[in-house]
N, CA and C of each residue as an Amber inpcrd file, in Angstrom:
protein
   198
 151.2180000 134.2860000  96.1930000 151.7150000 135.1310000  97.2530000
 151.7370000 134.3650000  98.5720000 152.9840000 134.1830000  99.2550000
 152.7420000 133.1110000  99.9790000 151.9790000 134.1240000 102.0260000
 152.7230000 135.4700000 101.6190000 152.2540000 136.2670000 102.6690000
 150.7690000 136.9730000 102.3920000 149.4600000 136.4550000 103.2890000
 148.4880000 137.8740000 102.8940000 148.3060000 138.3690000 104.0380000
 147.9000000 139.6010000 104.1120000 147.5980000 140.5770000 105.2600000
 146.3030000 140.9100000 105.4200000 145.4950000 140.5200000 106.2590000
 144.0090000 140.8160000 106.1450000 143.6010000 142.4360000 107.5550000
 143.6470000 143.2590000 106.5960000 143.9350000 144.7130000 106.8690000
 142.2630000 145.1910000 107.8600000 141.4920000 144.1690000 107.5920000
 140.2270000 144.2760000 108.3520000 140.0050000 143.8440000 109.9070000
 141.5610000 142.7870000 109.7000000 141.7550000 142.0920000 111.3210000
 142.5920000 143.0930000 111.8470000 143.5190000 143.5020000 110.5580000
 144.7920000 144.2260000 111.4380000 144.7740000 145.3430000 112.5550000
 145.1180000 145.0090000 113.9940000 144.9070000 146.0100000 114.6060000
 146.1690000 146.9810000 114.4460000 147.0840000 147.0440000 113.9190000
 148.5230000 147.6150000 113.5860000 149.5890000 147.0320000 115.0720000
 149.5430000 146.3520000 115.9090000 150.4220000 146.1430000 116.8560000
 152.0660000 145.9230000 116.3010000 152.0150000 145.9540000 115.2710000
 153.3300000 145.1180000 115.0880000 153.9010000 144.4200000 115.0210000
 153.5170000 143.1400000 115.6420000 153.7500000 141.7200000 116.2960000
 154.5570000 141.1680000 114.7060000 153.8740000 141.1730000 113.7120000
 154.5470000 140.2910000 112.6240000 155.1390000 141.1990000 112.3280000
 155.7500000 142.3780000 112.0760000 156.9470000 143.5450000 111.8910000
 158.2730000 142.8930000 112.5190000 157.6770000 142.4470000 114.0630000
 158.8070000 142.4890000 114.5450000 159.4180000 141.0430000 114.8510000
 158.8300000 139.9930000 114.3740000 158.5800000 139.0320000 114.2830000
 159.0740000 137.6770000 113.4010000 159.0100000 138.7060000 111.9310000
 160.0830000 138.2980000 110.9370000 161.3800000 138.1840000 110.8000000
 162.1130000 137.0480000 110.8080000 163.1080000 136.8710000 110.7100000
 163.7600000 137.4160000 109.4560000 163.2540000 137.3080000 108.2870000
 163.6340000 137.5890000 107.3860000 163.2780000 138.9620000 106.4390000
 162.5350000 139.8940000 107.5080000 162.2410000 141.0850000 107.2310000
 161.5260000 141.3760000 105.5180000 160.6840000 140.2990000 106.0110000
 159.8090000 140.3210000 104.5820000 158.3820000 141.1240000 105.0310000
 158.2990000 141.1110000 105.7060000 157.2140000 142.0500000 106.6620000
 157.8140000 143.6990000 106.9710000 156.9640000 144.8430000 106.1340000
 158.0240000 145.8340000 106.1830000 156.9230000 146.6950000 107.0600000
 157.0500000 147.8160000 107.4050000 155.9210000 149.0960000 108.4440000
 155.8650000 150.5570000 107.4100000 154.8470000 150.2390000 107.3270000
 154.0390000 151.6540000 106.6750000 154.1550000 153.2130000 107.5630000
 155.3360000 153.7310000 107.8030000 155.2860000 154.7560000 109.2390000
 153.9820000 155.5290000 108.8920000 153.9080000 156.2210000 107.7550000
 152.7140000 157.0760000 107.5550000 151.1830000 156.4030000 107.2650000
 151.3200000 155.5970000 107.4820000 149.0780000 154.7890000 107.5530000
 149.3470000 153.8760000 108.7240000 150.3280000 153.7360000 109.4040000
 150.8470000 152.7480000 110.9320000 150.0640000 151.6100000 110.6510000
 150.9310000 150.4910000 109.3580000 150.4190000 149.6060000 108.6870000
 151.2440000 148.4410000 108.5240000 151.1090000 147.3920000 108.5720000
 152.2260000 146.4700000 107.9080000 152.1740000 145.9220000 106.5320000
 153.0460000 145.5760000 105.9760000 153.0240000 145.1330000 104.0450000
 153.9810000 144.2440000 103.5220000 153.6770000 143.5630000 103.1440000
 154.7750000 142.3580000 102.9050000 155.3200000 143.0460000 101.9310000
 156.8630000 143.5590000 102.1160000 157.7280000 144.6950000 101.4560000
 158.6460000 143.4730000 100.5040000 159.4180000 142.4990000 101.0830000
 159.8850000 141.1350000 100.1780000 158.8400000 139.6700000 100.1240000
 157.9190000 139.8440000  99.1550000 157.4220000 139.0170000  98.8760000
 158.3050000 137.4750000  98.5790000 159.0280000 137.4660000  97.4730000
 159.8750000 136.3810000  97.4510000 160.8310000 135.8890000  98.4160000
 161.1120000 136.9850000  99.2740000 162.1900000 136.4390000 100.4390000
 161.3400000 135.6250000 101.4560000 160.0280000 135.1760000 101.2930000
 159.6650000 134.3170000 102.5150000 160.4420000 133.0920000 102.3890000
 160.6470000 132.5200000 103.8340000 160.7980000 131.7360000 104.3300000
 160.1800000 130.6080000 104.9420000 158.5850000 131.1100000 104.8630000
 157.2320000 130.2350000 104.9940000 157.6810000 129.7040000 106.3400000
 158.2630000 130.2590000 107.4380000 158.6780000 129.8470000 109.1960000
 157.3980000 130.0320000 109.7080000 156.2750000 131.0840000 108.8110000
 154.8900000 131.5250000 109.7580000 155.4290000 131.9520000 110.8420000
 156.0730000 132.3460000 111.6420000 156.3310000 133.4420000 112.6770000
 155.2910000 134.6310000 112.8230000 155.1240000 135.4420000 111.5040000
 154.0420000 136.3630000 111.2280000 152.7220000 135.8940000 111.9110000
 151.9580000 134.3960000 110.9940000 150.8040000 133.9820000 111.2740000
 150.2770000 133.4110000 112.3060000 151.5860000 132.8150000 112.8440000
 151.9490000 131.9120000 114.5150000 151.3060000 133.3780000 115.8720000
 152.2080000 134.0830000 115.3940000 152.3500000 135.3760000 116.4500000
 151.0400000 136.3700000 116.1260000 150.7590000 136.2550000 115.1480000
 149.4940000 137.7340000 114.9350000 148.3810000 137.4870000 116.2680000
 148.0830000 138.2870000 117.2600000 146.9480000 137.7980000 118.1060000
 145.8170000 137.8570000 117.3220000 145.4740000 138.8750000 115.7170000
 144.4270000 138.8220000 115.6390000 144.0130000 137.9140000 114.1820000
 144.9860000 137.2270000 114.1420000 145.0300000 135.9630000 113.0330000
 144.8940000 136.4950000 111.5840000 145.1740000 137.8330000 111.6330000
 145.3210000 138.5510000 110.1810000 146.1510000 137.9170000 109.3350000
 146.9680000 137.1230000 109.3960000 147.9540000 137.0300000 108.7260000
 147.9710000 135.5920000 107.9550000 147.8300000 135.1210000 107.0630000
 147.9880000 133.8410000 106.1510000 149.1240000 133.2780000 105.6250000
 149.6560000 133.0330000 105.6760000 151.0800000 131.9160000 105.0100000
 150.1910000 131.1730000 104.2020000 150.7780000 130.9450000 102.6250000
 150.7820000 129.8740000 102.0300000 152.0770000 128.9500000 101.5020000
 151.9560000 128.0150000 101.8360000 153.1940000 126.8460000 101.3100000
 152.9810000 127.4610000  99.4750000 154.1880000 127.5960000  98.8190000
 154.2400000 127.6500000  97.3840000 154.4040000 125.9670000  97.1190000
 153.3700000 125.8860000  95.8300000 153.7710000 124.3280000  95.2230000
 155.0620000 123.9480000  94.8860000 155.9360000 125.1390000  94.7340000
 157.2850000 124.9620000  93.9300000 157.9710000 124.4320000  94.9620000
 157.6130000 123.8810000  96.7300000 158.6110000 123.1430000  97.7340000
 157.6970000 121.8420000  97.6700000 156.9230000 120.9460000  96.6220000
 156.6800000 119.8890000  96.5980000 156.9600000 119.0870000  95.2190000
């Protein structure tokens, strides 16, 4: 999974919602949550993990780009 969401940091701001270019980051309206809704559509840009102020957010490189 190259997106994880660490839901213990998450303060819900949004920041990686709105952040994603590739709208692999989707919003939970009813628990005011974020969830990586396209897992395979990452783009591994880290925009999400770059931008989170509260560093919830992890990118992993997949082995399959080496």
């Amino acid at each position: 999974m190259p997106v994880k969401i660490n839901y213990s940091k998450c303060t819900a701001c949004k920041t990686c919602y709105k952040d994603c270019p590739g709208d692999v980051i989707g919003w939970d309206e009813d628990n005011n949550i974020p969830f990586v809704a396209y897992q395979d559509e990452c783009w591994y840009c880290g925009n999400c993990d770059i931008h989170c102020p509260e560093q919830a957010i992890e990118v992993s490189i997949s082995p399959r780009f080496f």
